[in-house]
C-alpha positions as CSV (number, residue, x, y, z in Angstrom):
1,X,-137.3,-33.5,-4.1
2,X,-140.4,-32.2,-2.7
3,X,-143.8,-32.4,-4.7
4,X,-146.2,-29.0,-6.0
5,X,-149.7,-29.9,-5.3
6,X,-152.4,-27.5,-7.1
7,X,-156.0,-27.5,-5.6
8,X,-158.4,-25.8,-7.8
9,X,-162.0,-25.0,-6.7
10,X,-164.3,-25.2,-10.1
11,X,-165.6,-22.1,-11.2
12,X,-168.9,-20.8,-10.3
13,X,-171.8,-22.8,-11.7
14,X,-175.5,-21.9,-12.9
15,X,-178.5,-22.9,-10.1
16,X,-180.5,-21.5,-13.5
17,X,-181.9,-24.7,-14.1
18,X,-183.8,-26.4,-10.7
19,X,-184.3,-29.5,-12.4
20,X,-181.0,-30.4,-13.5
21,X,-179.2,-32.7,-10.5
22,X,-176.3,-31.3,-8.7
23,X,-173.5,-33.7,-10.6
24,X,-175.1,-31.9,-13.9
25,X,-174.8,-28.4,-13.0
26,X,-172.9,-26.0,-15.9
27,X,-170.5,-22.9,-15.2
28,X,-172.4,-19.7,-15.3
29,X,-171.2,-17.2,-17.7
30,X,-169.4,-15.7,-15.0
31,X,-167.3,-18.7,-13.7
32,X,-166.1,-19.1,-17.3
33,X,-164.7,-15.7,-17.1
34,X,-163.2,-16.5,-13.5
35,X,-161.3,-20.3,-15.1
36,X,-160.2,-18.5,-18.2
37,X,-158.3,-15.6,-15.8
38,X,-157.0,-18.6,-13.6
39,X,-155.6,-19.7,-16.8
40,X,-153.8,-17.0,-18.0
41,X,-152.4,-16.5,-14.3
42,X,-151.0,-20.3,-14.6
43,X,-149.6,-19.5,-18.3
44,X,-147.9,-16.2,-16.8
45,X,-146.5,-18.0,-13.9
46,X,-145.4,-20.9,-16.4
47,X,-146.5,-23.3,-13.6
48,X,-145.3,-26.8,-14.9
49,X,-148.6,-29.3,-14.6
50,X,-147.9,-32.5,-15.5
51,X,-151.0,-34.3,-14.2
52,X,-154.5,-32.7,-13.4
53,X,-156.7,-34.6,-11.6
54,X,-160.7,-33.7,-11.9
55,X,-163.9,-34.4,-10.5
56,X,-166.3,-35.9,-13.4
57,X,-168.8,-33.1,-12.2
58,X,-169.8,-31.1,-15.0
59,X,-168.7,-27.8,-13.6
60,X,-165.3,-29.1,-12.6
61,X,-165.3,-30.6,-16.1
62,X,-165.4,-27.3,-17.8
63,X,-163.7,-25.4,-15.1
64,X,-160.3,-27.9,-15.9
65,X,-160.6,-27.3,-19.9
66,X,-161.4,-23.7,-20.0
67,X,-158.3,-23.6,-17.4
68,X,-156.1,-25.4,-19.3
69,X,-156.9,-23.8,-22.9
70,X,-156.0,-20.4,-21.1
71,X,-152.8,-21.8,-19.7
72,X,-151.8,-23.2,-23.2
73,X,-151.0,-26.7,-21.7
74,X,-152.5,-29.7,-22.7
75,X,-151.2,-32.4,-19.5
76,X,-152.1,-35.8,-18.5
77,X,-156.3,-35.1,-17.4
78,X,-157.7,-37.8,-15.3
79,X,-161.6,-37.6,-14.0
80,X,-162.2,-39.2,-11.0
81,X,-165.3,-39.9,-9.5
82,X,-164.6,-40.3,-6.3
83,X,-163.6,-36.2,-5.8
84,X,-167.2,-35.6,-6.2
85,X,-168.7,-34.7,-2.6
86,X,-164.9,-36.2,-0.9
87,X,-164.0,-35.6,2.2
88,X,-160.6,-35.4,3.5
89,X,-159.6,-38.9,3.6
90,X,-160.9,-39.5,0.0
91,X,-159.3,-36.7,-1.3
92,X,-155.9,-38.2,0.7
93,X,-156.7,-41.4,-1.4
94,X,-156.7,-40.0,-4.6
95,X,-153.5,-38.4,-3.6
96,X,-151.7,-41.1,-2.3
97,X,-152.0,-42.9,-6.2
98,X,-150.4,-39.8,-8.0
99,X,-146.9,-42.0,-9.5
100,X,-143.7,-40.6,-7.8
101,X,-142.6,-39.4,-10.8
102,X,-144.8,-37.0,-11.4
103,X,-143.6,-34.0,-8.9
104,X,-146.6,-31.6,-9.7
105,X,-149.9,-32.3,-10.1
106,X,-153.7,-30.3,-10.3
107,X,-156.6,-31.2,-8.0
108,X,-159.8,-29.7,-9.2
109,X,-162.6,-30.0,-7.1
110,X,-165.3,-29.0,-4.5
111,X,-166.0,-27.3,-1.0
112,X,-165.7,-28.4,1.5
113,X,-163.0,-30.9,1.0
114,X,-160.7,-28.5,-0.8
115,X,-160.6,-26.4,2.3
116,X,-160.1,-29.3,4.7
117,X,-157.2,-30.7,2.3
118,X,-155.2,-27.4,2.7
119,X,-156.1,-27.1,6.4
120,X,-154.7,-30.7,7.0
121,X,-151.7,-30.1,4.7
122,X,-150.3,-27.0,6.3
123,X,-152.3,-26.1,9.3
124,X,-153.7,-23.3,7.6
125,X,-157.4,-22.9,7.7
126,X,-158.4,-20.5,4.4
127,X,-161.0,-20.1,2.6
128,X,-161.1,-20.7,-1.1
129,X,-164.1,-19.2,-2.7
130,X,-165.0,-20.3,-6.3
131,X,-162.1,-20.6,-9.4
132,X,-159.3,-20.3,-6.0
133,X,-156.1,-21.6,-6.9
134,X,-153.9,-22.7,-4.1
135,X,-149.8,-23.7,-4.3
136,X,-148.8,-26.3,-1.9
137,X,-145.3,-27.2,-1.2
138,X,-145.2,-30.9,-0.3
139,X,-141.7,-32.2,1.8
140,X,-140.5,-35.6,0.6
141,X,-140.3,-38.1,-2.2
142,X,-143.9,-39.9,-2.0
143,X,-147.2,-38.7,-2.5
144,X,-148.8,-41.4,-0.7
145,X,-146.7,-40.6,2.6
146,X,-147.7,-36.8,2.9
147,X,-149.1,-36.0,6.1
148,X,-150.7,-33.6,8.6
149,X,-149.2,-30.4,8.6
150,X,-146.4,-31.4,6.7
151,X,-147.1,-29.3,3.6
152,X,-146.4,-25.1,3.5
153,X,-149.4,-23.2,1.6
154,X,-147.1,-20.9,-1.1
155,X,-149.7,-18.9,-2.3
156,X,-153.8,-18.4,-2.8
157,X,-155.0,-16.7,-5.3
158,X,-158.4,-15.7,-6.7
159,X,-159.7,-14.7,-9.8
160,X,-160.2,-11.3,-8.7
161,X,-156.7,-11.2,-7.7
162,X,-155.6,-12.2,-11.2
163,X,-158.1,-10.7,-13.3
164,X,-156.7,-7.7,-15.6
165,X,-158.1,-4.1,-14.4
């Protein structure tokens, strides 16, 4: 049965305050607006997200819970420190411990490692710009065997794609 991996970029964040380190940094009034659009998109699509998987950053904190209260789900949340700044073989690690059971799961992180992820997965090198949403279709039974270019990209969206005109 092959496996749904979610990666979520947080929403845009605040540069308002120069003294606040990076790990601290709050979504601007606009990224809120973007997460809670990406939420209604997931409730509307009735995507089924059993696990999410965050980085502890603040932004990526409150990018995952404005998501979710749009999307009307409440799953199993899990913050994870080491998503913060990952690179691609982090980000592979964190993967490789999702349980087998669990065939769909959200990644909500950062640039660049998002965007290295999704090119390694399904050789397809896009950008995903801040509160992207990307659908990947993972072939086979474990998550800790996927593998380069093993993976098909399903979709990319972007809050301005979802937003309501």
């Amino acid at each position: 049965m092959p496996r749904t991996l979610y990666l979520l970029r947080h929403a845009k964040s605040s540069w308002k305050d120069q003294f606040l380190r990076d790990f601290d940094r709050p979504l601007k009034k606009r990224g809120r607006k973007a997460a809670e659009a990406i939420g209604r998109f997931i409730r509307s699509e009735n995507l089924s997200l059993p696990l999410v998987i965050s980085s502890p950053a603040l932004r990526a904190r409150e990018t995952t819970e404005i998501v979710l209260s749009s999307a009307g789900l409440k799953p199993e949340v899990h913050y994870d420190e080491r998503i913060y700044e990952a690179d691609l073989r982090r980000l592979l690690q964190v993967i490789a411990e999702i349980e087998d059971e669990k065939d769909a799961a959200l990644l909500v992180g950062h640039n660049p490692g998002l965007e290295e992820l999704l090119q390694f997965l399904t050789g397809q090198s896009r950008r995903m710009p801040t509160a992207a949403l990307a659908k990947i279709t993972i072939e086979g039974h474990n998550w800790s065997r996927i593998g380069e270019g093993k993976s098909s990209l399903d979709w990319l969206v972007t809050p301005n794609d979802v937003s309501e005109a």
